[in-house]
C-alpha positions in Angstrom: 162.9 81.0 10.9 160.2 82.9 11.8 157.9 80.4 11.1 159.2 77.5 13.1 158.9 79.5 16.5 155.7 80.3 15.6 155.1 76.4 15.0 156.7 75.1 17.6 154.6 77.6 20.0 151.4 76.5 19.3 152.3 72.6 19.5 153.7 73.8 23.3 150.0 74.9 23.9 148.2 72.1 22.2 150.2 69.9 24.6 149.8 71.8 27.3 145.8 71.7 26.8 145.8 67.8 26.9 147.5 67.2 30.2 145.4 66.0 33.1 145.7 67.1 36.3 145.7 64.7 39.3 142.1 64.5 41.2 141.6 64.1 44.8 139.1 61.2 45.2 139.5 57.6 47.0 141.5 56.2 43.8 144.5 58.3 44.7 144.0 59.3 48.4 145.0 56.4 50.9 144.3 56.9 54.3 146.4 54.3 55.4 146.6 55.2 59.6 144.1 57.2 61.6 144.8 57.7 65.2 142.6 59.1 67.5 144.5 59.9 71.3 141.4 61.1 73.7 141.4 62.5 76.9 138.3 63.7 79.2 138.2 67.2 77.3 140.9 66.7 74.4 141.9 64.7 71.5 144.9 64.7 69.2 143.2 63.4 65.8 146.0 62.3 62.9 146.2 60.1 59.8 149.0 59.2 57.7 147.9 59.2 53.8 149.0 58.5 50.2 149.0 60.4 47.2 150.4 61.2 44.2 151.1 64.6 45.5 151.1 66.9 48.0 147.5 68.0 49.6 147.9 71.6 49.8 145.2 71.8 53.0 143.1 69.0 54.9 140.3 69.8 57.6 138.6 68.2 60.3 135.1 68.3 60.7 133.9 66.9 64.1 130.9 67.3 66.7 128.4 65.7 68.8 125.5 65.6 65.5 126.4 64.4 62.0 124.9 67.0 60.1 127.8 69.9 59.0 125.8 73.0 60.6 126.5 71.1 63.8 129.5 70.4 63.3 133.1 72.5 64.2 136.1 72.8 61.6 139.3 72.3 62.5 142.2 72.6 59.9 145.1 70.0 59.9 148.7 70.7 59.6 150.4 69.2 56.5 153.6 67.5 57.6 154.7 65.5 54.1 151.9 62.2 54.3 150.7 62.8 57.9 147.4 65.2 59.1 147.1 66.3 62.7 145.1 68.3 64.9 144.9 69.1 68.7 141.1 69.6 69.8 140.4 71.5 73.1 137.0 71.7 74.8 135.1 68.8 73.8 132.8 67.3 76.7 134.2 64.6 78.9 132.6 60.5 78.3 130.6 62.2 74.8 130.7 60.5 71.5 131.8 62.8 68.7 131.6 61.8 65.0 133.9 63.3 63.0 135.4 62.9 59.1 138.7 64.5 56.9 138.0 67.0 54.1 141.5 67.1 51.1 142.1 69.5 48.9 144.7 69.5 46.2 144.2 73.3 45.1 142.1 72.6 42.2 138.8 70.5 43.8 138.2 68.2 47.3 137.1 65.1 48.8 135.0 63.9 51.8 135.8 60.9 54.0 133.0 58.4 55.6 132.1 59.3 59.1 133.6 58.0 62.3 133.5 58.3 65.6 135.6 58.3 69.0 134.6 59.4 72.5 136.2 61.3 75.3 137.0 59.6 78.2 135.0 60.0 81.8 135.8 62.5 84.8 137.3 60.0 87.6 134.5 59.3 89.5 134.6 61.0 92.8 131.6 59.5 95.4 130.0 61.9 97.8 126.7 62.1 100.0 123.4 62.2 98.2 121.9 65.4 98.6 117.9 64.6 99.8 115.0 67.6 100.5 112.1 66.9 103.7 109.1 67.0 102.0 106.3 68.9 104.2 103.4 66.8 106.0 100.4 66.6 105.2 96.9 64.5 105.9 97.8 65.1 110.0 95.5 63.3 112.1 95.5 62.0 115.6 97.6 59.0 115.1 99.1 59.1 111.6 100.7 61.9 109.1 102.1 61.8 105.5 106.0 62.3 105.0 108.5 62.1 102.3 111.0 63.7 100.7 113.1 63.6 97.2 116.7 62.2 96.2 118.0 65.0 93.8 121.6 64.2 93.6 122.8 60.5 94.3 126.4 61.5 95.1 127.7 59.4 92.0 126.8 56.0 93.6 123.6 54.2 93.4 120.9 55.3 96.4 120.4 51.9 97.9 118.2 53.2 100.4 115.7 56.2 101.2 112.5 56.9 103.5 111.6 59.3 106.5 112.5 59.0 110.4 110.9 60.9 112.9 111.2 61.6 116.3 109.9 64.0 119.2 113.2 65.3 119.3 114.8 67.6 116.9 117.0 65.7 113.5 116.0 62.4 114.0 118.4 60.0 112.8 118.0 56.3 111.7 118.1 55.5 115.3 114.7 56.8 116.0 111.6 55.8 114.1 112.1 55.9 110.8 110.4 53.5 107.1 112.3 53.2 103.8 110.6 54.3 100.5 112.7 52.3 97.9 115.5 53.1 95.8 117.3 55.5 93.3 116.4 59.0 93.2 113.2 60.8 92.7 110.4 61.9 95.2 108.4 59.8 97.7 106.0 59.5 100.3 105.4 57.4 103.6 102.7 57.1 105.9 103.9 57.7 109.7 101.1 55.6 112.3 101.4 54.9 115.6 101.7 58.4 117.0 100.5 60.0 119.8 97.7 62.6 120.0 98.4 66.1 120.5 102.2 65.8 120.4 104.9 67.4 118.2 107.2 65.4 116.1 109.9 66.4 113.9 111.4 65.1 110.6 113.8 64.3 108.2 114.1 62.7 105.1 117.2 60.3 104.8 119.4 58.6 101.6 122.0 56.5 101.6 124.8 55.0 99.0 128.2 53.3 99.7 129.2 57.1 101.0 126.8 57.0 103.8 123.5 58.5 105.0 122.5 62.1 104.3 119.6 63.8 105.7 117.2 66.4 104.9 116.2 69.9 106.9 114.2 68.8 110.1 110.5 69.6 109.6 108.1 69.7 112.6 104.2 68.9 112.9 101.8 68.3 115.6 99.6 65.7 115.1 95.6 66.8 116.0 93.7 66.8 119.5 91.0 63.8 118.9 89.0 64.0 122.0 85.5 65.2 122.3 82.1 65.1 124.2 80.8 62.9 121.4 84.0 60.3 122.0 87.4 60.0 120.2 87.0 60.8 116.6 89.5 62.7 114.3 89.2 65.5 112.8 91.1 67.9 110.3 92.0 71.2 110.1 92.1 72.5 106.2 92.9 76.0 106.8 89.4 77.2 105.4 88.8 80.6 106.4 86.3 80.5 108.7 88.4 78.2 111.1 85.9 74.8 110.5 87.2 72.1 111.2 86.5 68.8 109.3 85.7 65.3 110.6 87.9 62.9 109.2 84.9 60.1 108.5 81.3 59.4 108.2 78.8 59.4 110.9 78.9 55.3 111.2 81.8 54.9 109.9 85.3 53.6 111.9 87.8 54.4 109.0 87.3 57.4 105.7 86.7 55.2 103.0 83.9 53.2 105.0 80.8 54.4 104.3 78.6 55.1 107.5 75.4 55.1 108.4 73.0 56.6 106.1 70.3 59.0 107.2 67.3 60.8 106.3 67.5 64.8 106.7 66.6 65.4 110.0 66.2 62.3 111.6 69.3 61.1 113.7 68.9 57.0 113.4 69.7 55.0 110.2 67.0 52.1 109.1 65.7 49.9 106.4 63.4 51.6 104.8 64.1 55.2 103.1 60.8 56.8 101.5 57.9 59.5 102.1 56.3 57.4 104.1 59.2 56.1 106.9 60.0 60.2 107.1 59.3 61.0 110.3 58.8 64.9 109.7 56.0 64.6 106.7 52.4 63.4 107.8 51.2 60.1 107.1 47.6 60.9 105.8 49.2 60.4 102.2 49.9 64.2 101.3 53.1 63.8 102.6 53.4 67.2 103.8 55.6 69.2 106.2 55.3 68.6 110.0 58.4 70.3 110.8 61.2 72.3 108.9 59.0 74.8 106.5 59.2 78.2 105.5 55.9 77.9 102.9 52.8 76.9 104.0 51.7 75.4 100.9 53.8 72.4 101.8 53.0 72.5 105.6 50.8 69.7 107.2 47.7 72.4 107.5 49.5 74.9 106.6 52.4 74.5 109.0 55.2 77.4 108.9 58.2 77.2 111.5 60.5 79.3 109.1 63.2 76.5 110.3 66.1 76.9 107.9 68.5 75.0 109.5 69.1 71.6 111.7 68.4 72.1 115.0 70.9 70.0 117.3 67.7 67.4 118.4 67.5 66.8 114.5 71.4 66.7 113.5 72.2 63.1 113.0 75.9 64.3 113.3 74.9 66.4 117.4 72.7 63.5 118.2 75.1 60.6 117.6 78.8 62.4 118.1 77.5 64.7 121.0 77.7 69.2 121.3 81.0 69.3 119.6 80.1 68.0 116.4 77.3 69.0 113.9 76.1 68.6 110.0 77.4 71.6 107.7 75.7 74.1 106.1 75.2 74.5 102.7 77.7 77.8 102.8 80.0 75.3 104.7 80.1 73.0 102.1 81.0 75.4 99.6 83.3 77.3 101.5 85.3 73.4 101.3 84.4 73.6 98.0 85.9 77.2 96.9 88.9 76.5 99.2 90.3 73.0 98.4 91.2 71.7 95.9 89.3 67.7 95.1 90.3 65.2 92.7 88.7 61.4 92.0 90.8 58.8 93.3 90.8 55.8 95.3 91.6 55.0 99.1 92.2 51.6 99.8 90.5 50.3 96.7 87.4 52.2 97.3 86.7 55.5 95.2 85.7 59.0 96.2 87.4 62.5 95.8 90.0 64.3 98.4 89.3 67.6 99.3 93.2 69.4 99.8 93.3 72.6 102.1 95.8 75.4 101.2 97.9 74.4 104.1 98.3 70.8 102.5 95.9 68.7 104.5 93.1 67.1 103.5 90.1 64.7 103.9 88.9 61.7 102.2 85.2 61.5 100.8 84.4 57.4 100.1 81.8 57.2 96.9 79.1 56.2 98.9 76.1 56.0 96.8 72.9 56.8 98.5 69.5 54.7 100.1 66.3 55.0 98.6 63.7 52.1 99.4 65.7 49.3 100.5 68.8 49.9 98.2 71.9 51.2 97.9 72.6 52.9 94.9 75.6 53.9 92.8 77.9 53.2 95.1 81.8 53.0 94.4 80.7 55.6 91.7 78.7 58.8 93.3 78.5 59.9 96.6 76.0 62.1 98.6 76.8 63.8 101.7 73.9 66.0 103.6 74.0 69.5 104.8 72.0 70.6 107.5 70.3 73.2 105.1 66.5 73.4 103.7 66.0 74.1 99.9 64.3 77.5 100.4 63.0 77.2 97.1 60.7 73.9 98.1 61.2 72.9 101.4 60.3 69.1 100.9 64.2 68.9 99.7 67.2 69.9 101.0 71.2 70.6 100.1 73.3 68.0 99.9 76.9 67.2 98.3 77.2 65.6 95.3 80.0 64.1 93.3 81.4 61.7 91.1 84.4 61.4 89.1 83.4 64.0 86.9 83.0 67.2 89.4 81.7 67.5 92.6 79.1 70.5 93.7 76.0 71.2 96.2 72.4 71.2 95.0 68.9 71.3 96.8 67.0 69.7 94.7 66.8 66.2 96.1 64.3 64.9 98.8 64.7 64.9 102.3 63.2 60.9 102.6 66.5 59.7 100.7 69.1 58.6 103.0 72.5 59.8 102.4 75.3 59.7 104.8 77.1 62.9 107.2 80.1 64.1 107.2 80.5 65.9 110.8 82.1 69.7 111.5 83.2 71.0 114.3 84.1 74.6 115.6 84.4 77.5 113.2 81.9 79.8 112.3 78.7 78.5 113.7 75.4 79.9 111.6 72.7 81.2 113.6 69.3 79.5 112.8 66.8 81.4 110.9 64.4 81.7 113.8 66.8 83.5 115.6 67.3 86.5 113.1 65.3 89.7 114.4 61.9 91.0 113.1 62.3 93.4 110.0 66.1 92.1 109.8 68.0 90.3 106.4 69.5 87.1 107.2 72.8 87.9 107.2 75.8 88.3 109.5 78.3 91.4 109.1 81.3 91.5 111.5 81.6 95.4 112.4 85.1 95.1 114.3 88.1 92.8 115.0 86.3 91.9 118.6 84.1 89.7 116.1 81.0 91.6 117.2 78.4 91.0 114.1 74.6 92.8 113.5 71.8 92.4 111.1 71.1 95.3 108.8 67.1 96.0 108.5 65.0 94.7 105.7 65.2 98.0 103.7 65.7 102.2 104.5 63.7 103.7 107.4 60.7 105.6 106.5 58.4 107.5 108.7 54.7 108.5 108.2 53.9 112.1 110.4 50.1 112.0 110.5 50.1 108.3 112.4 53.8 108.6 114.3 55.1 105.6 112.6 58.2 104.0 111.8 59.0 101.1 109.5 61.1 99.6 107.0 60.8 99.7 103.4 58.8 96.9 102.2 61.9 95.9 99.6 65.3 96.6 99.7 65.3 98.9 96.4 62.4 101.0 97.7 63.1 104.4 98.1 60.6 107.5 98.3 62.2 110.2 96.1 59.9 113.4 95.0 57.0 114.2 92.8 58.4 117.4 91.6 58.4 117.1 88.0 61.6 119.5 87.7 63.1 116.4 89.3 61.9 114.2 86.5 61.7 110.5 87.3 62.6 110.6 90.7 59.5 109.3 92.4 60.8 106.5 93.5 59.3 103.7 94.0 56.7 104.4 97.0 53.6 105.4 95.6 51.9 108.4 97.0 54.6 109.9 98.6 56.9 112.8 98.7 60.1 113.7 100.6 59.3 116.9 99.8 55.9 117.4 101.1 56.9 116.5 105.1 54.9 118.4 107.6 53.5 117.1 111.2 50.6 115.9 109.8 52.1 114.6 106.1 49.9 111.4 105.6 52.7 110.1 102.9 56.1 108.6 103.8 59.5 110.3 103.9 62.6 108.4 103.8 64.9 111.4 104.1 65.9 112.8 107.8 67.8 115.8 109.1 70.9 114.4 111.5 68.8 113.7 114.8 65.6 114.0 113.9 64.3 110.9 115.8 60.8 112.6 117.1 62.6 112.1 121.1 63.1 115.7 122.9 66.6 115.1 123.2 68.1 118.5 123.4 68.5 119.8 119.8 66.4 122.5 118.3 65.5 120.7 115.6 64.3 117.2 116.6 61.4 115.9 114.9 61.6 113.8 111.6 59.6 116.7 109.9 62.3 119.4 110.8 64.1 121.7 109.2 66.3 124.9 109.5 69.5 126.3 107.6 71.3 125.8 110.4 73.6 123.1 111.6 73.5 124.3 114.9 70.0 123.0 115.1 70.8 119.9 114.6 72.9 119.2 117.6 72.5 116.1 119.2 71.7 116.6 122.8 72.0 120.1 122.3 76.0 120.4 121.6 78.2 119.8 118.6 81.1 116.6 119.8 77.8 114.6 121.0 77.5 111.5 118.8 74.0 109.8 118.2 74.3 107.1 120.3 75.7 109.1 123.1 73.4 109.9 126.2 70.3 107.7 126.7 70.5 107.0 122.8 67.5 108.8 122.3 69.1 110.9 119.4 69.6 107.7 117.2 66.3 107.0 114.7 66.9 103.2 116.2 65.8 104.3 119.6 61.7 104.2 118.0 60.0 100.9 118.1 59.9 99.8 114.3 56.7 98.7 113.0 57.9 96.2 111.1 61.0 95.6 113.4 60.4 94.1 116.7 58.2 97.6 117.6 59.9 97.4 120.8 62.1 100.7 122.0 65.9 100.8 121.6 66.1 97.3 119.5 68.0 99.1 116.3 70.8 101.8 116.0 72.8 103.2 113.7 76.3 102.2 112.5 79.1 104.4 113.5 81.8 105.7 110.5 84.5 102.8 112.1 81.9 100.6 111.8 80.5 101.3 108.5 84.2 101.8 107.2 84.7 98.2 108.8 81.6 96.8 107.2 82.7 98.2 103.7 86.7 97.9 103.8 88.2 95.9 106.2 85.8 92.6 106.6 87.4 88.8 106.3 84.6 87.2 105.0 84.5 83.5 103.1 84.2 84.8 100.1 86.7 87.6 100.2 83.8 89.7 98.9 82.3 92.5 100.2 80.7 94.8 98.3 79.4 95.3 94.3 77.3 98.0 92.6 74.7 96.8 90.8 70.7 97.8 89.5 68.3 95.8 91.4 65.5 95.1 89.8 65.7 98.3 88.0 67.6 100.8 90.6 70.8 101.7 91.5 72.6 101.2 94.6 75.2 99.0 96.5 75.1 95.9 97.3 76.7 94.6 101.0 77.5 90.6 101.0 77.5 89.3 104.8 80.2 87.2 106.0 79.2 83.7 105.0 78.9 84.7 101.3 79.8 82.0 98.8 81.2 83.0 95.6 79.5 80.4 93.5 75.3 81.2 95.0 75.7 84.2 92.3 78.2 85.3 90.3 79.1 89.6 90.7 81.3 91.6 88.7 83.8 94.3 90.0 83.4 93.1 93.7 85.4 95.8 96.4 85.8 97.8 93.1 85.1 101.5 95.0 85.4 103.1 91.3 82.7 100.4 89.8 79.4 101.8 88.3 76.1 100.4 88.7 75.8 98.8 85.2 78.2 96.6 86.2 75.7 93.4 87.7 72.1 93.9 86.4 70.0 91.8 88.8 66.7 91.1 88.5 63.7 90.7 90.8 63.5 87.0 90.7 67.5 86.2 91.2 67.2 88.9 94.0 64.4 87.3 96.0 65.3 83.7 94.7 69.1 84.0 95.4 70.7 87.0 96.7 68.5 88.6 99.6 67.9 84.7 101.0 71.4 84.3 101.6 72.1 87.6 103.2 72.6 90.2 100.9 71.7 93.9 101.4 71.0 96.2 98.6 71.5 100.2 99.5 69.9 102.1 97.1 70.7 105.6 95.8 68.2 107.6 97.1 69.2 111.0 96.3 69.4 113.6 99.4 67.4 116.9 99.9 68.1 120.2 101.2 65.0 122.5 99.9 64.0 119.6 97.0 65.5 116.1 96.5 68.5 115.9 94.5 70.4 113.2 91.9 67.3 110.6 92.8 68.7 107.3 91.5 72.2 108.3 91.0 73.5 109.3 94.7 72.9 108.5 98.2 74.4 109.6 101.3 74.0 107.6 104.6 74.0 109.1 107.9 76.1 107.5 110.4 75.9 107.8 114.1 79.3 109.8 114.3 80.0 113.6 114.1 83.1 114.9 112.8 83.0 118.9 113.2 80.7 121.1 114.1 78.9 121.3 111.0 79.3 117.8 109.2 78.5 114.5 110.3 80.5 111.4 108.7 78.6 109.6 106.2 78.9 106.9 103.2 78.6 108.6 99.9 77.5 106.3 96.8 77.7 107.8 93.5 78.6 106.0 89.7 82.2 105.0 90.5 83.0 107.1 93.6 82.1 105.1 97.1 83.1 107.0 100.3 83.5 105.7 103.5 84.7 108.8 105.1 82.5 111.4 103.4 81.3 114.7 105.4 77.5 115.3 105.3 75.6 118.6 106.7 73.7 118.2 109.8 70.7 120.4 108.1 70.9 117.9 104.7 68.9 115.7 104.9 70.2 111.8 103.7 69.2 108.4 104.2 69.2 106.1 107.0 69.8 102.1 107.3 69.6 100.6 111.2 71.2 97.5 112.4 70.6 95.2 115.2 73.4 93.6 117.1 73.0 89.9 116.9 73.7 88.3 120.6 
């Protein structure tokens, strides 16, 4: 008996073994109905299905992409042969695909992908929303406008442009020009307008809504009268106020080309070569009858040290009358540094737009320029004069140049070719070279906000005792140092001479003074440049403490002695007071926004001063208004110094150590006097020493420190 259950068992298992379960797959599952019931953020997803059995779970899988990381999972309630699921959150008028995963318990199945989409939002129309663009290219009669469409209101922008009007939110009742369709930025050109006037603004859209308008913007268009007649001109916002013509010399509209013009004569013609200039000689050597500062290119060695266009010369003055002139070369790269220019065309002809900060801007036309009795390159270069002489050779001067490549100034072109001008007026005018003082740098410094502006002196003062004279150093670097050899190298660069050796009869130079010592009787014990004591006291200008140099009859200042090499005249030079040097040094607006950068000159250290008019690109300085700099920081040698720097105004202060019994840190510090006292005892003085620059240091009267003169310029 035993043995038949035992039997019997193991045929139970056998058959067991060898019964197939069902499989999920497409053979046995049927989906026979699949209803999808959508709304703007919902959708109720179900299918009815067949199968030889119960599916013990079902999911959804559904999202925007058809790959299953970006996909959701929703699971289905089982309800005998139907699937269903609510879905929540889905985005409204979207496309979603979606597909059914089964499972029976033992494996699964995928469906094919479909697809529905939720239905739109109801479509609700309101006002497109539009932004007043800011205008730009303002002239006498004309101005740039626009605006931008960012919203059409959920209705097709049939219409947008500008109106304008003299009153404030001009509507399409006043003045106003389309600018197309759709939304989007875009511009229009308002003409027609009046001169000197204010106008406001608004930029307008406009679907089956209605209109909707921008914020109200004002401008006012520019003044266009002058003594030379009616022509436009252009503010850019440049920083020395110049303003800009808006055309050529010749020339009625900005992409016409002018007149063209040799530098320094004021009437176009034929002909443009060294022998129609009318400032070389005709003998065949071609040389200089006018404008030169070498007299190996002078007609017999002419020299008029004529830098700059005189009015009787500037084709610009001569033809456009006192208002207008031809700019300099800084003027031209002042544009340069503060615009931005691009290569494009006006009116099919090319050139490059100069934009100021302050979004206006002027049109350049790619002139080309006149050599013989051609025009060359035009359409694809253009030329421009400045009113500048090449210092360098003085048979060329600067002139713009450009293409589509870059535009820049150079002076290394002829003064015979003919090239049109491009008028300024106003701004900053520059002061010819003839007019800068004897023994002075050519270079303007503003000492104040009045505006009021001096020349600094060549170089340091220096004094000889045994022939009473006074004179700037010959260079700018030169200072006199000692010959004490405890000192080291600190000789300086004066042969011969010793600020230690002063006496009344010293035949050597000295370049160090006690404060006061200006050789005049003026009241103080110690008075001549040869002086010396222990005692501040002595030192007194005029004989009492809270007397500044300059006080009195002036007589206290070194400045008050005719220079040698300054003019030699009495009271033509002074000395800077501490708010002007602190003014000079800290507080300046100047073109380049430079004003100051250490730096070794041709092999000493000092400080070098830019003047007002500097342009960033003539040399390139590092650590500029860097009070904490050191001097290794531009290493400028003798030829860039006299080629580049010193030509275009720059003064070098170099460190020439100060003395009380012997001269101390020769090369590494300086102190310079100024003309103010603070206390009874110190005097207020610049201090230059590696990375520490003082404007406000204290100095002893009995010290003795260097001095640096200044001539106003009237």
């Amino acid at each position: 008996m035993k043995k038949i259950s035992i039997a019997i068992l193991t045929l139970l298992v056998v058959m067991s073994a060898c019964k197939k379960v069902p499989e999920v797959n497409l053979k046995y599952v049927d989906v026979e109905r699949d209803l999808i019931t959508v709304g703007t953020t919902t959708a109720t997803v179900q299918c009815d299905y067949q199968y030889i059995a119960t599916l013990k779970k079902a999911y959804l899988y559904y999202g925007e992409g058809t790959e299953e990381a970006d996909m959701n999972t929703a699971e289905m309630r089982v309800v005998q042969n139907t699937l269903y699921v609510d879905l929540a959150g889905l985005k409204s008028n979207t496309i979603y695909s979606y597909y059914y995963e089964f499972h029976n318990g033992f494996n699964s199945m995928r469906t094919a992908v479909k697809t529905f989409k939720t239905e739109a939002l109801p479509t609700t129309v309101t006002l497109p929303t539009v932004v007043t663009a800011s205008v730009t290219e303002i002239t006498t009669n004309s101005a740039k406008g626009g605006g931008e469409v960012t919203n059409d209101g959920g209705a097709e922008v049939t219409e947008r442009g500008l109106c304008w009007s003299t009153n404030e939110n001009p509507t399409l009742n006043d003045s106003h020009l389309a600018a197309g369709m759709g939304t989007g930025a875009y511009t229009v050109v308002m003409s027609g307008l009046e001169a000197n006037t204010t106008y406001h603004v608004r930029a307008y859209a406009t679907n089956e809504k209605g209109t909707a308008y921008g914020l109200n913007k004002e401008f006012t268009t520019l003044f266009g009268g002058s003594s030379g007649g009616d022509h436009e001109w252009v503010d850019l916002g440049l920083p020395s106020g110049l303003l800009w013509a808006t055309c050529n010399v010749g020339a009625n509209s900005p992409e016409e080309y002018g007149d063209y013009f040799a530098w320094g004569e004021i009437q176009p013609k034929t002909t443009y070569n060294l022998y129609s200039y009318i400032h070389f000689s005709n003998n065949g050597n071609f040389l200089i009858t006018k404008y030169c500062n070498n007299s190996e290119y002078g007609y017999n060695g002419y020299v008029d040290n004529l830098t700059i266009l005189l009015p009787e010369d500037d084709a610009a003055s001569a033809n456009w009358g006192d208002d207008w002139r031809m700019p300099t070369n800084d003027e031209w790269q002042e544009l340069l540094q503060n615009t931005t220019n691009i290569w494009t065309a006006q009116d099919g002809v090319n050139g490059r737009r100069f934009t100021g900060t302050n979004g206006n801007s002027i049109f350049i036309p790619a002139s080309g320029f006149r050599l013989e009795n051609d025009l060359v390159v035009d359409n694809y270069d253009g030329y421009c004069w400045t009113s500048s002489l090449s210092l360098d050779c003085p048979t060329n001067a600067w002139y713009l140049c450009f293409g589509s490549f870059a535009a820049f100034v150079d002076p290394y072109n002829g003064r015979h070719y003919g090239y049109p001008v491009r008028p300024v007026r106003g701004g900053h005018t520059p002061t010819p070279s003839i007019d800068v003082p004897e023994g002075a740098i050519d270079g303007l410094f503003t000492i104040n906000d009045n505006g009021d502006q001096v020349y600094f002196s060549q170089g340091n003062l220096q004094y000889q005792a045994s022939t009473n004279t006074w004179r700037f150093a010959e260079h700018q670097w030169d200072y006199v140092g000692s010959q004490d050899p405890s000192l080291g190298d600190a000789g300086g660069t004066v042969e011969g001479s010793d600020n230690v050796l002063i006496s009344s009869t010293y035949d050597g130079w000295i370049d160090l003074f006690r404060w006061g010592t200006s050789g005049y009787n003026h009241g103080a014990v110690c008075y001549q440049p040869w002086s010396t004591s222990n005692y501040n006291a002595d030192f007194y200008a005029y004989g009492r403490w809270n007397n500044n140099l300059n006080d009195g009859n002036g007589q206290a200042d070194w400045g008050y002695n005719p220079i040698s090499n300054g003019g030699n005249q009495e009271n033509l030079w002074r000395t800077l007071s501490i708010q002007e040097w602190q003014y000079v040094i800290n507080s300046r607006n100047t073109v380049s926004g430079i004003r100051y950068a250490r730096a070794k000159v041709n092999g000493v250290n000092g400080l070098i001063l830019l003047p007002d008019g500097w342009i960033v690109s003539m040399f390139p300085l590092n650590d500029t208004n860097e009070p904490e700099s050191v001097y290794d920081s531009n290493e400028i040698p003798l030829s860039q110094w006299e080629d580049v720097l010193e030509p275009n105004g720059a003064i070098f202060l170099p460190v020439t150590g100060y003395m009380t019994s012997g001269v101390c840190w020769p090369d590494r510090a300086a102190c310079y006097f100024s003309s103010s006292f603070k206390d009874d005892q110190v005097i207020w003085s610049v201090y230059i020493w590696n990375s520490i620059l003082s404007v406000d240091a204290g100095a002893y009267r009995r010290v003795s420190n260097a001095v640096r003169l200044v001539q106003d310029a009237r």
